[in-house]
C-alpha positions in Angstrom: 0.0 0.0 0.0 1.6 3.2 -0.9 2.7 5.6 1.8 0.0 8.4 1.9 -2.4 5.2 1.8 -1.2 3.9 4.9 -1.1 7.6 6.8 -5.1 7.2 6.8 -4.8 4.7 8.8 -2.0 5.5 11.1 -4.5 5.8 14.2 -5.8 2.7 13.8 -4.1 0.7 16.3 -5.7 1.0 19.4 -4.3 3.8 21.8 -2.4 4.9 19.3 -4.5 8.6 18.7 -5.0 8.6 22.7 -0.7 8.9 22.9 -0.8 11.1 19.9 -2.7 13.3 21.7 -0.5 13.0 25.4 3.0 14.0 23.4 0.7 16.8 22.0 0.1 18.0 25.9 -3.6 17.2 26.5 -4.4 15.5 29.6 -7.1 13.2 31.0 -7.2 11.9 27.6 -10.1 9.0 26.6 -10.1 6.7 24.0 -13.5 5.2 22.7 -13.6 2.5 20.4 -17.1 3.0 18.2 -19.4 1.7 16.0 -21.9 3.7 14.0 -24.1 3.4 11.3 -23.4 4.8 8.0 -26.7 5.3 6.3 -26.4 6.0 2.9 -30.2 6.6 0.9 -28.9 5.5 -2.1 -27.6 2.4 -4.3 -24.6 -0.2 -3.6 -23.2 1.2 -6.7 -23.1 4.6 -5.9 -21.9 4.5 -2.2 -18.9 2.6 -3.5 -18.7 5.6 -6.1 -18.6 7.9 -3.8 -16.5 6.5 -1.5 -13.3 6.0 -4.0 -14.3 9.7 -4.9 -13.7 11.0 -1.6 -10.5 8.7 -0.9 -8.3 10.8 -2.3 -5.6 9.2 -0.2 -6.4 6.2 -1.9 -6.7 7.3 -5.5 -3.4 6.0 -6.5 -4.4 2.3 -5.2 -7.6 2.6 -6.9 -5.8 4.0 -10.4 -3.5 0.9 -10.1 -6.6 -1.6 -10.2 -6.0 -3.0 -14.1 -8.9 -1.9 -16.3 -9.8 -5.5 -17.1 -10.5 -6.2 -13.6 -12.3 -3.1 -12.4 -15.8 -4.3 -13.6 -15.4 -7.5 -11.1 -14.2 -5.8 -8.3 -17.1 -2.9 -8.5 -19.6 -5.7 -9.0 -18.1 -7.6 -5.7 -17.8 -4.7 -3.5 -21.3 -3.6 -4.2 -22.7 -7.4 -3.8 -21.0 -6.9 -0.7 -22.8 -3.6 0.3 -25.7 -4.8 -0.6 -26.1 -7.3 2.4 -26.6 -3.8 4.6 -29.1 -2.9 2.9 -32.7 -2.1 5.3 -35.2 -1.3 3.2 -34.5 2.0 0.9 -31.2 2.5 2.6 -27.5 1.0 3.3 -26.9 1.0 6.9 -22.8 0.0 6.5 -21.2 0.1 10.4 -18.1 1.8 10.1 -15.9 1.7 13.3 -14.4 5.1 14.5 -12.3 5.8 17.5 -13.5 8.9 19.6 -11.0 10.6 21.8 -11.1 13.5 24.0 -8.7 15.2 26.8 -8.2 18.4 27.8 -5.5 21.1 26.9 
């Protein structure tokens, strides 16, 4: 994975933002592992769209996909989407890590 791939996910690993945020001086710092709902009123298709629009830290991964295997992999990730869908919606959980502390 190329560099400014990987620096999206530098936080990742658990406690790692939580110390991030000590060597940056805050104090009484919490950690929160989440999981929410992404709710997204719209097709498989498109949310997969969207989301290697908005990943611009992932654009070059995504331009290196070969052009004969692009339809395949769209069709799997959106098959794959598609089991959250609830009715008229995707409700995908995406996990999140929510830190606080005090400066």
């Amino acid at each position: 994975m190329p560099a400014q791939a990987l620096e999206m996910f530098r936080f990742a690993p658990s406690g790692s933002l939580a110390r991030a945020l000590r060597t940056a001086g805050f104090r009484n710092v919490r950690e929160e592992p989440l999981t929410v709902p992404r709710i997204w009123a719209g097709s498989a298709e498109e949310l997969w769209a969207y989301q290697q629009e908005i990943s611009t830290l992932c654009h070059s991964l995504f331009d290196r996909i070969p052009k004969d295997s692009r339809s395949n992999i769209d069709a799997e990730v959106a098959a794959s989407l598609s089991h959250f869908k609830k009715g008229s919606v995707l409700t995908v959980p995406v996990n999140v890590i929510v830190v606080a502390g005090w400066k």
